[in-house]
C-alpha positions in Angstrom: 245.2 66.3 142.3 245.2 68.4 139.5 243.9 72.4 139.8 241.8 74.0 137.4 241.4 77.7 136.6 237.5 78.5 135.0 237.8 81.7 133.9 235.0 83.9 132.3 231.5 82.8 133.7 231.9 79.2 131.8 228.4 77.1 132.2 228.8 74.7 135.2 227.1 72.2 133.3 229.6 72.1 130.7 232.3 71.7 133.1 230.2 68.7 135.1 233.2 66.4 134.3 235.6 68.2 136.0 233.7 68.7 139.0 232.8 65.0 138.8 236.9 64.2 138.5 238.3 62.5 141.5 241.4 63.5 140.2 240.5 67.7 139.7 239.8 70.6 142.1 238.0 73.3 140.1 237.9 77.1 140.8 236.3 79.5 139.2 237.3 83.2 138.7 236.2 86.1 137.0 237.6 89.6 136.0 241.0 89.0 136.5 243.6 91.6 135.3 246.8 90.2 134.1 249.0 90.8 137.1 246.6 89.1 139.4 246.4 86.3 137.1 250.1 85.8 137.1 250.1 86.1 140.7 248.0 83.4 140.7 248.4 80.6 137.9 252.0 78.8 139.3 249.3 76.3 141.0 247.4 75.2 138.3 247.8 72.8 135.6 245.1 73.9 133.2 242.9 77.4 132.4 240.1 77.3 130.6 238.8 80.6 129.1 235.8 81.6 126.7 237.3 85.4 125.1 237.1 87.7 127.7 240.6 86.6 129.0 243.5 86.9 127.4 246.1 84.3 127.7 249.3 86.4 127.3 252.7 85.1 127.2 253.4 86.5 130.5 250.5 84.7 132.0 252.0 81.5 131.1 255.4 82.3 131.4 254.0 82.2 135.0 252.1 79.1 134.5 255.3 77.1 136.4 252.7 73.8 136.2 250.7 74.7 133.1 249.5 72.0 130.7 246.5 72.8 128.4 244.6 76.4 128.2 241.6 75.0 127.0 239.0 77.9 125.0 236.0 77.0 124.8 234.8 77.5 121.9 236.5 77.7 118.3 238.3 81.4 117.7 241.5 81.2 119.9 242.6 85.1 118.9 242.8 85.3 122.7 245.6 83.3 123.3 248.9 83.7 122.6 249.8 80.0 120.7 253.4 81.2 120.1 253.9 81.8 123.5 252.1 78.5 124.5 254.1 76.3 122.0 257.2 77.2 122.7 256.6 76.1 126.8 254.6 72.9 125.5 251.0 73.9 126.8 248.4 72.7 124.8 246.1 75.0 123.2 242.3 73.2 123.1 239.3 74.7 121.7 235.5 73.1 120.7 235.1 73.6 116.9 232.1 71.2 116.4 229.6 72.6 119.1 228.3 75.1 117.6 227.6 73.1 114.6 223.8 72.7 115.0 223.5 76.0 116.6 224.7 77.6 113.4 223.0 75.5 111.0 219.9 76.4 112.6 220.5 80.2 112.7 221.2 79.3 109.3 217.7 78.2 108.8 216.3 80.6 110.6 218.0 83.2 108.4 216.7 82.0 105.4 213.2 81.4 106.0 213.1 84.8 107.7 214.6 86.5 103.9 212.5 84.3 102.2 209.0 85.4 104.5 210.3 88.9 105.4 209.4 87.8 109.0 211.6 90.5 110.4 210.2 93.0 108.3 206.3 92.5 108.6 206.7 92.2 112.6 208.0 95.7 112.5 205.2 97.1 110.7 202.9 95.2 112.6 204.2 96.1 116.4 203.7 99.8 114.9 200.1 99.5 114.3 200.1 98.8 110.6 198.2 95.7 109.0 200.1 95.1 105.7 199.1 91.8 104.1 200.2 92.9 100.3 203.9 94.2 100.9 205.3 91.0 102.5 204.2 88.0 99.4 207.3 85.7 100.5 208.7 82.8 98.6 208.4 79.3 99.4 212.0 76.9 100.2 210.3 73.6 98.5 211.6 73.2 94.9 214.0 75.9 95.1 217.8 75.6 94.6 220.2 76.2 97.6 223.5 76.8 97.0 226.1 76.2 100.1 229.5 77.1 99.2 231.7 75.4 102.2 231.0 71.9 102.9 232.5 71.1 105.9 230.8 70.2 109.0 228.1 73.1 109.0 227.7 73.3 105.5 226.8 69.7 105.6 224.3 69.8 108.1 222.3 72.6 106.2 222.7 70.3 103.2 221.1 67.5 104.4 218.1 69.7 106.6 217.8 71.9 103.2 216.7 68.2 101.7 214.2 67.5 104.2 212.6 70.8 102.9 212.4 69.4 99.6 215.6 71.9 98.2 217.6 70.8 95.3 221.0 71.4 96.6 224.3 72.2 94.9 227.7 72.1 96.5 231.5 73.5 96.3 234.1 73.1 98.7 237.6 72.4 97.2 237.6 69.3 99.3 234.1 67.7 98.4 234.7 64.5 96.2 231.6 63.1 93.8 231.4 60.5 96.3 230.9 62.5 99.6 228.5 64.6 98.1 226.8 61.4 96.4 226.1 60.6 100.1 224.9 63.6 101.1 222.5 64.2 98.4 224.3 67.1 96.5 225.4 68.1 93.2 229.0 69.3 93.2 229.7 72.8 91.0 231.6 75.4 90.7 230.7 78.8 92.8 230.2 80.4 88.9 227.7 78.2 88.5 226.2 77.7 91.7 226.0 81.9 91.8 224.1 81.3 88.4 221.8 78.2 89.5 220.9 78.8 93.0 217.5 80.3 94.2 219.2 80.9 97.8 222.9 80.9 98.5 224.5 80.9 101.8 228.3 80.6 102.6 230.2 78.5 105.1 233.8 78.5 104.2 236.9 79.6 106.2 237.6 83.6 105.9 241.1 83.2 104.1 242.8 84.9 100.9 241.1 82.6 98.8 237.5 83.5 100.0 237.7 86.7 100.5 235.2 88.3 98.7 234.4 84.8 97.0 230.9 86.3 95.8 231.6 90.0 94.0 230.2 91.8 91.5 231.4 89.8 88.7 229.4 86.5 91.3 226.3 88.7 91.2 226.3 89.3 87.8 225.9 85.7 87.5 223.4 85.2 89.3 219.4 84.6 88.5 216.7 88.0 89.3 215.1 87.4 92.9 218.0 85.0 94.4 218.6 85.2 98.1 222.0 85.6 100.0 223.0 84.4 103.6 225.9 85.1 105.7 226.1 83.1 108.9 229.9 82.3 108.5 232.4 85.2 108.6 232.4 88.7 107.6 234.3 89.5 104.2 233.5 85.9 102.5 230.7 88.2 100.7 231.5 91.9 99.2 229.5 94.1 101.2 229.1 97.2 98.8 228.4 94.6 96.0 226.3 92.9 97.5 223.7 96.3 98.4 224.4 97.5 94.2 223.1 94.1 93.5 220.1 94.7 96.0 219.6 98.2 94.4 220.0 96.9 90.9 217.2 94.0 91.4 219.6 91.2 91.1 219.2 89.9 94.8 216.0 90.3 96.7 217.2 89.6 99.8 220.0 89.1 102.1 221.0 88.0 105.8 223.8 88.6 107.8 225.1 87.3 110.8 228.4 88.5 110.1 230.4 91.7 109.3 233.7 92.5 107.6 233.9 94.9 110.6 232.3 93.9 114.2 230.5 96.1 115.2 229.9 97.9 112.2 229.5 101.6 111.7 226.5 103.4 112.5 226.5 104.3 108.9 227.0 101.1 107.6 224.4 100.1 104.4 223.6 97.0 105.9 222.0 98.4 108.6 218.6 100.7 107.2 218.5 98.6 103.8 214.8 97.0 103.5 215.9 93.9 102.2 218.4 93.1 104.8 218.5 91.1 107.5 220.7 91.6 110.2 221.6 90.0 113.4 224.5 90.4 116.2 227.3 87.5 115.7 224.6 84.9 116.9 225.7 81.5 115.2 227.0 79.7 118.4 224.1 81.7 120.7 222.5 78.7 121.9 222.2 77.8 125.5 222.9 74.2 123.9 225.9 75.2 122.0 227.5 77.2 125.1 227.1 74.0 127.4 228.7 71.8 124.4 231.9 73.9 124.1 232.2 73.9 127.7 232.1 70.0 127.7 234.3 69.4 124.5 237.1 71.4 125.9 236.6 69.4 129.6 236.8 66.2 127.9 239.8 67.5 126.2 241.6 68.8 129.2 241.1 65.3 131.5 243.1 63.6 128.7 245.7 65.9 128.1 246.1 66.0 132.2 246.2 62.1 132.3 248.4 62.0 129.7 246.2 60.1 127.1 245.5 60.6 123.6 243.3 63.9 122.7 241.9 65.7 119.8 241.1 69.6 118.9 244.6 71.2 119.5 245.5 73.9 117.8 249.2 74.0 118.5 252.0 72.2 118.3 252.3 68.8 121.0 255.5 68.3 122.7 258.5 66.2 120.4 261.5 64.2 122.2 264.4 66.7 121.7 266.5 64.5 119.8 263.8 64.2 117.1 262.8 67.7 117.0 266.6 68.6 116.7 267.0 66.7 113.1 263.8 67.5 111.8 263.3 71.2 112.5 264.9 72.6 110.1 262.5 71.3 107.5 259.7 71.9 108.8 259.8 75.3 106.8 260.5 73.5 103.8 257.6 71.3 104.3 255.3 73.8 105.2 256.6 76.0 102.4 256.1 72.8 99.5 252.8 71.7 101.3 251.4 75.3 100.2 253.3 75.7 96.8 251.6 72.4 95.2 248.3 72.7 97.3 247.7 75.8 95.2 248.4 73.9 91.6 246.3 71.3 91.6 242.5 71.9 90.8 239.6 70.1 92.2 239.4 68.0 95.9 242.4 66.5 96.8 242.4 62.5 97.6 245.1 61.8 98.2 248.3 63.2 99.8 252.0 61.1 99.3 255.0 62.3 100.9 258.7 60.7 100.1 261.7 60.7 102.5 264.8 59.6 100.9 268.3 60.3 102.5 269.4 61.0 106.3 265.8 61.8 107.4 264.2 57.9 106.9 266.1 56.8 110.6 263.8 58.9 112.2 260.3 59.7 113.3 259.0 62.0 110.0 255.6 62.5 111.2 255.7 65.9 112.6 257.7 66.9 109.6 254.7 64.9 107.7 251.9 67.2 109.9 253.8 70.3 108.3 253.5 69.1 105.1 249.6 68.2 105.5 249.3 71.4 107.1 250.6 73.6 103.9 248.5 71.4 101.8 245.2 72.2 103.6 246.1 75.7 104.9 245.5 77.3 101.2 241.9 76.6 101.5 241.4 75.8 105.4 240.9 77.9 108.1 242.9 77.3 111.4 244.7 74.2 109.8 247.8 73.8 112.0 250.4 70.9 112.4 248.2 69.1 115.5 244.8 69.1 113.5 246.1 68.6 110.0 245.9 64.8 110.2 242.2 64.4 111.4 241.4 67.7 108.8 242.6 65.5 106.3 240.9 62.5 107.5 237.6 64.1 107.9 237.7 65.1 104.2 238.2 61.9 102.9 242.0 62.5 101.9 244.2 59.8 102.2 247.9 60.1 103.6 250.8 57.5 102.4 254.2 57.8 103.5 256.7 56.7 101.9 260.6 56.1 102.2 263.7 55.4 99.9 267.0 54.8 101.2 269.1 57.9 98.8 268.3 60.8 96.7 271.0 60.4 94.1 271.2 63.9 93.7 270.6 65.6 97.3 271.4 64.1 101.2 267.6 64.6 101.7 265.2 65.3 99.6 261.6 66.0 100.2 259.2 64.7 97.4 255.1 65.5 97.9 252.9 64.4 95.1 249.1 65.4 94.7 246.1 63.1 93.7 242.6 64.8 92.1 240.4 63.4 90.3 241.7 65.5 87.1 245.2 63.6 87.5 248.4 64.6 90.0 251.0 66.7 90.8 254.3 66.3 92.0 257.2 68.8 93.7 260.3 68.0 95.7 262.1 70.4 98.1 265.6 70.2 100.1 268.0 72.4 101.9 270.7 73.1 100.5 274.1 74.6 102.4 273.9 78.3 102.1 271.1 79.0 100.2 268.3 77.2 102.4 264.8 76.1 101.3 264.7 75.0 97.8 262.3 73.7 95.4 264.5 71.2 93.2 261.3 69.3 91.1 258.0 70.0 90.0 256.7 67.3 88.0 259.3 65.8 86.0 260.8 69.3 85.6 264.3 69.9 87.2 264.2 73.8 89.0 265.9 75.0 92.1 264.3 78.3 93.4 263.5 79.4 97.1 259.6 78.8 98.4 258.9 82.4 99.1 257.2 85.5 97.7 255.2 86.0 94.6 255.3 83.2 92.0 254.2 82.6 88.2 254.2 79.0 87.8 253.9 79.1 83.4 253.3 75.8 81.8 254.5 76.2 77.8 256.1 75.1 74.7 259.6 75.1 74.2 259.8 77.9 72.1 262.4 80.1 70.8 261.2 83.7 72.1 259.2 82.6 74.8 260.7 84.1 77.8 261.7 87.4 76.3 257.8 88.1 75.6 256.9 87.3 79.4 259.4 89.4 80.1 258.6 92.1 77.9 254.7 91.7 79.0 255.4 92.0 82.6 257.7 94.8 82.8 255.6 97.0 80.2 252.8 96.5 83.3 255.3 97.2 85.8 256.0 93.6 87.2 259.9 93.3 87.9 261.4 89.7 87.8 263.3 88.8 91.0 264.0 85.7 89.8 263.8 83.0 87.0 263.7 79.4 86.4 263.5 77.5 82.9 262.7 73.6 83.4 262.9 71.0 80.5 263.6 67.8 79.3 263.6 67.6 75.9 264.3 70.3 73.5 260.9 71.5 71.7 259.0 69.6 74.3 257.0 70.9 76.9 258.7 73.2 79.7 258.1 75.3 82.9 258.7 78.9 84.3 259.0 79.8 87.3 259.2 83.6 88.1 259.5 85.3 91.3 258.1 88.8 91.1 258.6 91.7 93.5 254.5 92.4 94.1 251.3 90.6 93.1 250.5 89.9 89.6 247.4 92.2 88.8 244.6 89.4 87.5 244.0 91.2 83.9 248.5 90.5 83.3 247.9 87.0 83.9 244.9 86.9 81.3 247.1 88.4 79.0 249.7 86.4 79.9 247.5 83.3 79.0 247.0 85.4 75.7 250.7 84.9 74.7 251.3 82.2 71.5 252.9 78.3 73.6 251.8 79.2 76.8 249.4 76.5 77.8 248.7 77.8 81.8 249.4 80.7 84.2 248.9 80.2 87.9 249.8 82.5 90.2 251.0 81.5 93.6 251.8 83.4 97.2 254.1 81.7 99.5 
């Protein structure tokens, strides 16, 4: 028999499978401090949590038959993964349901900014009878704009159809051919802030979109359009958002989400007119609460019976003689996964990764989920080397490995290579005795620099002069030059630069950067 821990008042309907196990004795628990849940955990081989708990490494350091902490539902900030990896417990969570939960808060959130629902029930539950103040808008024949189009995002796509929207679409993933299917138009966030009667967000929180709609977003942007939040805090500038409210520019917004949670009592947000507000609601669904509960029990009976599961956001156990030959690149892979995933422009279809040298009489494809992983991760929230695969396959990217039996230059030799629709990139990465994780090719460009750090990657003309004046520009703006790398092969032809800098790049250098005579591109990159 195995024993399971239910921790934090989880819904007893969502956990009918367990009880209905003849293989699993469930107990439940609540309020447990640390100490008494050490005290207690040695007898059980799984833990399922919502947030209230937190799984600490001490906890499942005492966890002597401890297999899966399952969370159910999707953030897992509660549990140490760290901790749980390096013991092999699985780490499970739910991320798909509170799919329809969201997408329908989604809804609600947008005909409530369109109708001022919130607004005119306040004035009315005080006795006032104001017919002229609250002339709404109507959702047929508008625009939507949903900038993330993963699961969510699709489902308020297709509903936003059935309302008679015209919908456009960006997510750095969506092909013309997915989006073909789900009745949208693919474009740029640029032009979906200028299009779009309504916009509402459902991307990851990561460096890249943070603060994806500004000022310079709102700008953009058509009199009267309509902004909503239902995804996470910070994906929307805050203070930019109310100057664009105050300026006319937006004439409404809702928010289900905050850069800070709870905000301030002070916060704008909160006694602004035109804005909506609501508590962190998206997955605040009787519905939703019962379908995390059985995702994550489905999840747990096959990682207990030892068969084949899904949704785990850490690393699975490896045999120990594989895992000793390939860990030591899994940095590297990680490390040229994220360097090229942040070159190429527009959705990625297709991922190839070359083995050549010692590593080809082995098993590669945990080495290969590290790669995917640093791919994905640049635009991806919560990509790790378990989900990276099915992330991957869910988006319509296809993953060829290949191998070769030598490198002629290195013992092993990485080589990843890019497919978009607007052509590919390749890059190949080793380790090299002494000096570590190197980047040895990108393109048909010989280099050798580490993965880390700040990078310029400069695409120009093999011009006499060339590096002096990016040198010259970047330290007159106070940019010092750790580093440099010159690639050729032919002399006059087309080169690369690669530059590792001590800090950040400010964005108005690399425009003048892309200013300077030969140099064809500037991307900066963060590794």
């Amino acid at each position: 028999m195995y024993k399971v821990l239910v921790m934090d008042g989880i819904s007893d309907m969502g956990i009918q499978l367990l009880y209905d196990a003849p293989d699993v004795e469930v107990e439940k628990k609540n309020g447990l401090t640390e100490d008494e849940l050490v005290a207690i955990i040695p007898q059980y081989d799984a833990l399922l949590v919502r947030s209230a708990t937190k799984v600490t490494d001490r906890i499942m350091g005492a966890g002597d038959k401890l297999k899966v902490v399952g969370r159910a539902g999707v953030g897992v900030d509660n549990i140490d993964l760290e901790a749980a990896t390096k013991r092999g417990i699985v780490v499970i969570n739910a991320p798909d349901g509170n799919t329809i939960a969201t997408c329908e808060l989604t809804f609600a959130m947008m005909m409530s900014v369109a109708r001022m629902i919130p607004q005119a029930y306040k004035k009315t539950v005080g006795g006032e009878w104001d017919r002229k103040t609250f002339v709404g808008v109507e959702l047929r024949n508008k625009v939507l704009g949903v900038l993330g189009m993963g699961r969510i995002g699709s489902e308020v796509a297709r509903r936003a159809k059935a309302f008679g929207m015209t919908v456009l679409g960006y997510d750095p993933f969506l092909t013309e051919e997915r989006a073909e299917k789900l009745g949208v138009k693919l474009g740029t966030v640029n032009e979906i802030c200028a299009q779009a009667d309504f916009i509402t967000v459902h991307t990851p929180l990561t460096s890249e979109t943070r603060h994806m709609i500004s000022r310079p977003q709102f700008e953009l942007m058509k009199k009267g359009a309509r902004i909503i939040n239902c995804a996470r805090g910070g994906i929307i500038d805050e203070m930019a958002l109310v100057e664009a409210i105050d300026t006319g520019i937006v004439a409404g917004a809702a928010f289900d989400v905050f850069e800070q949670e709870p905000p301030t009592a002070d916060h704008p947000f909160l006694n602004n007119p035109r804005i909506i507000v609501t508590p962190h609601l998206g997955a605040s669904t009787v519905e939703a609460q019962e379908n995390v509960a059985i995702d994550v029990s489905e999840e747990v009976l096959h990682i207990l019976r030892d068969e084949p599961f899904k949704n785990a956001v850490n690393m699975p156990p490896v045999p120990a003689n594989v895992l000793n030959k390939i860990q030591p690149y899994f940095g590297l892979g990680v490390k040229l996964g994220e360097f090229l995933g942040q070159t190429v422009e527009g959705a990625i279809s297709e991922i190839t990764v070359s083995f050549s040298g010692d590593l080809i009489d082995t098993d590669t494809s945990p080495l290969t989920r590290h790669i995917v992983k640093g791919v994905l991760s640049h635009q991806l929230e919560g990509v790790n080397i378990v989900n990276a695969m099915h992330l991957a396959k869910t988006r319509g990217v296809n993953i060829v490995v290949q191998t070769s039996a030598a490198s002629q230059t290195f013992t092993n030799l990485i080589t990843l290579t890019l497919k978009t629709k607007s052509g590919q990139r390749t890059a190949a990465g080793t380790l090299l005795a002494g000096y570590g994780e190197r980047i040895v090719q990108i393109d048909q460009f010989p280099v050798d620099f580490a993965p880390a750090g700040h990078l310029l990657l400069i695409s120009h003309n093999d011009k006499p002069g060339i590096i002096g004046k990016v040198g010259t520009l970047l330290g007159s703006n106070d940019v010092n030059i750790a580093t440099m790398q010159v690639g050729r092969k032919t002399f006059g032809g087309s080169a690369i630069m690669v530059l590792t800098t001590d800090k950040e790049t400010p964005k108005d250098v690399i425009k003048q950067l892309e200013q300077l005579p030969e140099l064809i591109a500037v991307a900066e990159l963060t590794l």
